[in-house]
C-alpha positions as CSV (number, residue, x, y, z in Angstrom):
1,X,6.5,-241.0,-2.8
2,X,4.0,-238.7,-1.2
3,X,0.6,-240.5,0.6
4,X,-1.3,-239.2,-1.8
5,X,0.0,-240.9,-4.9
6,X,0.4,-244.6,-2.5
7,X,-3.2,-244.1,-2.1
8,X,-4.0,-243.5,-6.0
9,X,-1.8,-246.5,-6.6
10,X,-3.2,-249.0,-4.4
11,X,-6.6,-247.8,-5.5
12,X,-5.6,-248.2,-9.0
13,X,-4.7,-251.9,-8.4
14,X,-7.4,-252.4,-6.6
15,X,-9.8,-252.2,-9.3
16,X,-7.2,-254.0,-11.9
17,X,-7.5,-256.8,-9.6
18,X,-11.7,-256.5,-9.0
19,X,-12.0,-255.9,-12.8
20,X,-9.6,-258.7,-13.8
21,X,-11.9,-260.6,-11.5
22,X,-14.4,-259.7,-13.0
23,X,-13.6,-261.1,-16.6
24,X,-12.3,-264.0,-15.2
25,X,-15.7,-264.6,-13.9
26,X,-17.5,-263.8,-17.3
27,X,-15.1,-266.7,-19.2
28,X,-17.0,-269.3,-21.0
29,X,-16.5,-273.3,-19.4
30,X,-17.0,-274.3,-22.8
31,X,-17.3,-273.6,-26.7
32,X,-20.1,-274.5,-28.6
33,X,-19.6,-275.2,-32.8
34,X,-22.0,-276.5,-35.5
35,X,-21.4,-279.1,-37.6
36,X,-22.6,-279.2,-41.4
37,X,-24.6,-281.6,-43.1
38,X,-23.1,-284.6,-44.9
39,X,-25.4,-286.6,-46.2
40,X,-26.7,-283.8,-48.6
41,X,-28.5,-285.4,-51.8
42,X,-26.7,-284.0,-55.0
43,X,-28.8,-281.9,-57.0
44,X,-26.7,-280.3,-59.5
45,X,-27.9,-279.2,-62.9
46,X,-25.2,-278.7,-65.8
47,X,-25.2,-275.1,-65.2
48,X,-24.9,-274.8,-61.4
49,X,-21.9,-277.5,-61.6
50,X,-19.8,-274.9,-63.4
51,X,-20.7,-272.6,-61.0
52,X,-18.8,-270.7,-57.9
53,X,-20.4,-269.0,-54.7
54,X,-19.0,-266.6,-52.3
55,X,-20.6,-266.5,-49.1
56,X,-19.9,-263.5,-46.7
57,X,-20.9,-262.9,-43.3
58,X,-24.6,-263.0,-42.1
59,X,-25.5,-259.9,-41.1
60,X,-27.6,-259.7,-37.8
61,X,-29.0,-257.3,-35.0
62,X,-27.0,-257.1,-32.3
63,X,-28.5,-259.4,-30.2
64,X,-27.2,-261.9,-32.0
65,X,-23.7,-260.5,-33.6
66,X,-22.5,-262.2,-30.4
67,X,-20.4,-265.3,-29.2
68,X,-23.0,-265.9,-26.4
69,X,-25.5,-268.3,-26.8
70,X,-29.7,-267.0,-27.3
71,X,-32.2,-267.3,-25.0
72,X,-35.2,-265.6,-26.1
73,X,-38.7,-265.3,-23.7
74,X,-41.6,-263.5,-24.5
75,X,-41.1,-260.0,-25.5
76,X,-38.9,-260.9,-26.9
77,X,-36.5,-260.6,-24.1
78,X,-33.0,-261.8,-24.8
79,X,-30.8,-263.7,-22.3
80,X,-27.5,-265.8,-22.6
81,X,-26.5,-269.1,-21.3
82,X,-23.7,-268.2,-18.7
83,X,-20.5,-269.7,-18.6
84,X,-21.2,-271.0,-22.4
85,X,-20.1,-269.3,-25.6
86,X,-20.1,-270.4,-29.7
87,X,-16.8,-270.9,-31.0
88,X,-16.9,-267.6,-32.6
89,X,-19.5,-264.5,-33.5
90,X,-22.5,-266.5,-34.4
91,X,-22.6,-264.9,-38.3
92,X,-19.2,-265.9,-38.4
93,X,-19.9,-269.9,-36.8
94,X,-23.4,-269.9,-39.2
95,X,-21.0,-268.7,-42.5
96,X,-18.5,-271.8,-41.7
97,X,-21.5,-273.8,-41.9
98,X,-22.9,-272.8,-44.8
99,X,-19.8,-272.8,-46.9
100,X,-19.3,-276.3,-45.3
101,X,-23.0,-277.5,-46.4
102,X,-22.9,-275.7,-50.2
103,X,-19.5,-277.7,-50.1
104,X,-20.8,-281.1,-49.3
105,X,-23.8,-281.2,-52.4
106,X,-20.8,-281.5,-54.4
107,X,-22.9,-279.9,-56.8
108,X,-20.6,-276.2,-57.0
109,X,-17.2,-275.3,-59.2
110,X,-16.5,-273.9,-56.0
111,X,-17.2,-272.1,-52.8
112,X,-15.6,-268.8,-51.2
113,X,-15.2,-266.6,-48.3
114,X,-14.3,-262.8,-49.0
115,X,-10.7,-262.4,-50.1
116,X,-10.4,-266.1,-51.2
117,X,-9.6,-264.7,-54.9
118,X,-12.3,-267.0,-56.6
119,X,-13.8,-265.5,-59.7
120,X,-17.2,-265.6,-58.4
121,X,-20.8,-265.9,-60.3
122,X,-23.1,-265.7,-57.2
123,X,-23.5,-264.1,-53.9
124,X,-25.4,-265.7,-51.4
125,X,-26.4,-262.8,-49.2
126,X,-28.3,-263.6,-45.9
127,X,-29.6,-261.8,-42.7
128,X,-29.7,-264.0,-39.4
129,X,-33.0,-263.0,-37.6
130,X,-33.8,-265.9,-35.5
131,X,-31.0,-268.4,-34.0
132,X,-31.9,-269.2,-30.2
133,X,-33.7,-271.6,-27.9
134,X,-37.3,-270.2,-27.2
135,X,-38.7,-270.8,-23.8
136,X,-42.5,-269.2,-24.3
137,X,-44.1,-272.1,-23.3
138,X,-42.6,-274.5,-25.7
139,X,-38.8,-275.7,-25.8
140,X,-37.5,-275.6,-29.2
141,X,-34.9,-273.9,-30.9
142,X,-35.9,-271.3,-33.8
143,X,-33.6,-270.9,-36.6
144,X,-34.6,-268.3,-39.7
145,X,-32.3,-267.0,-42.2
146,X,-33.0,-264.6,-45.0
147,X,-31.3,-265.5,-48.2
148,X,-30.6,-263.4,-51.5
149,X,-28.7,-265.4,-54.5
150,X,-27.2,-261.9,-56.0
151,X,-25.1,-262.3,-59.6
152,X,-21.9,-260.7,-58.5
153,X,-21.3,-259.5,-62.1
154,X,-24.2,-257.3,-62.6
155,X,-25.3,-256.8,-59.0
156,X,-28.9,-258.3,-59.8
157,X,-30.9,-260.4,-57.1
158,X,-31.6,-264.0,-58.9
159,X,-33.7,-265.0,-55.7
160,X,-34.9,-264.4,-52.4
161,X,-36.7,-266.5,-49.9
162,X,-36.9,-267.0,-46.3
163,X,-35.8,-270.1,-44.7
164,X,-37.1,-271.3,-41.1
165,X,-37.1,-274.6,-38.9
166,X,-37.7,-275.4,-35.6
167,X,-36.5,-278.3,-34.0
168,X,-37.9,-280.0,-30.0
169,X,-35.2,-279.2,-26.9
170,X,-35.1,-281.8,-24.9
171,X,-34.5,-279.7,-21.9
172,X,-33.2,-276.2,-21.3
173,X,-29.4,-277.2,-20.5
174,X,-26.6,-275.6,-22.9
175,X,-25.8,-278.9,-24.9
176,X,-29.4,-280.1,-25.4
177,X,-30.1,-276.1,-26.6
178,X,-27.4,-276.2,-29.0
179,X,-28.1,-279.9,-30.0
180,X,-31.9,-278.1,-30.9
181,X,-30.6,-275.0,-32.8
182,X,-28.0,-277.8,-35.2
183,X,-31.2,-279.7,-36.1
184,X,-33.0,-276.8,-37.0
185,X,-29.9,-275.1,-38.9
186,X,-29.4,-278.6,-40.8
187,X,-33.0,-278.2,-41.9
188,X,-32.4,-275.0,-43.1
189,X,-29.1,-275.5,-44.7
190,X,-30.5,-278.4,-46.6
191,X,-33.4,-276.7,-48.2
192,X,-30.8,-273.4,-48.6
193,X,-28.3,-275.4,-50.3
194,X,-31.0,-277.4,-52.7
195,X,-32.4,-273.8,-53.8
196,X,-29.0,-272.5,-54.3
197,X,-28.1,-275.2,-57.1
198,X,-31.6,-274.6,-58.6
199,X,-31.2,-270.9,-59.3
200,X,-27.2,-270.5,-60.2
């Protein structure tokens, strides 16, 4: 082998070895998840008991069609807890929830995910514009979700409303952050999931 292709080869595994570094240093310690509701009051009229729900995806901005886990200053200027990641894409960890919370009213036929093969009635369509510990003066985590009820057999919106909490962090660490942004999602989910049996 001539020197010239040693040199390109240790060169080349020189930067495997800095980049594999690299995302070894980038790997999350630990997994953060949300948990649903339970104590939900049941609220179900005659109509919405016969009823079934998909729920797909949030959609969201980039910012936070991510694993990592909001900061947001004033700006608003986006940063991420190092070392700490959700369990999955945050629409993805926020649609397991909401399935979960619609599930526990006990007051649905049923509810679905894409490709579940329920015959559905409703959509509940929703845009995730705020999920993230705010640190402008005022620890608390912000949680808004935009929700449409759509009937899935003519494509109509039923409804539309904004839902938003905020819930008190006790301190900036990972665990009391996400602690925050699962009080302000319960709050959210509970008045989602009420308003979703009153208009199906």
């Amino acid at each position: 082998m001539s020197f010239a292709r040693i040199s390109a080869a240790i060169v080349g595994m020189a930067l495997l070895i800095s980049l594999g570094g690299c995302a070894a240093n980038n790997t999350p310690e630990a997994y953060y998840g949300l948990s649903a509701p339970t104590d939900l009051e049941t609220q179900t009229r005659s109509r919405s008991g016969a009823r079934q729900v998909l729920v797909p995806e949030p959609r969201a901005l980039q910012a936070l069609d991510t694993a990592n886990i909001a900061v947001v200053d004033d700006g608003p200027v986006y940063t991420y807890f190092p070392k700490a990641a959700w369990t999955d894409t945050l629409p993805k960890v926020v649609q397991a929830k909401m399935v979960r919370a619609l599930e526990n009213t006990r007051g649905l036929r049923g509810v679905g995910l894409p490709g579940e093969g329920l015959l559905i009635d409703y959509q509940l369509q929703t845009d995730l514009r705020a999920f993230e510990l705010r640190v402008d003066g005022r620890d608390r985590a912000v949680v808004e979700i935009m929700a449409r009820l759509v009937n899935d057999r003519n494509g109509r919106t039923r409804a539309s409303r904004i839902f938003r909490a905020e819930a008190p962090a006790k301190s900036t660490s990972v665990r009391d952050a996400v602690s925050a942004m699962n009080a302000a999602a319960d709050a959210v989910l509970r008045e989602m999931s009420a308003w979703v049996l009153g208009n199906v």
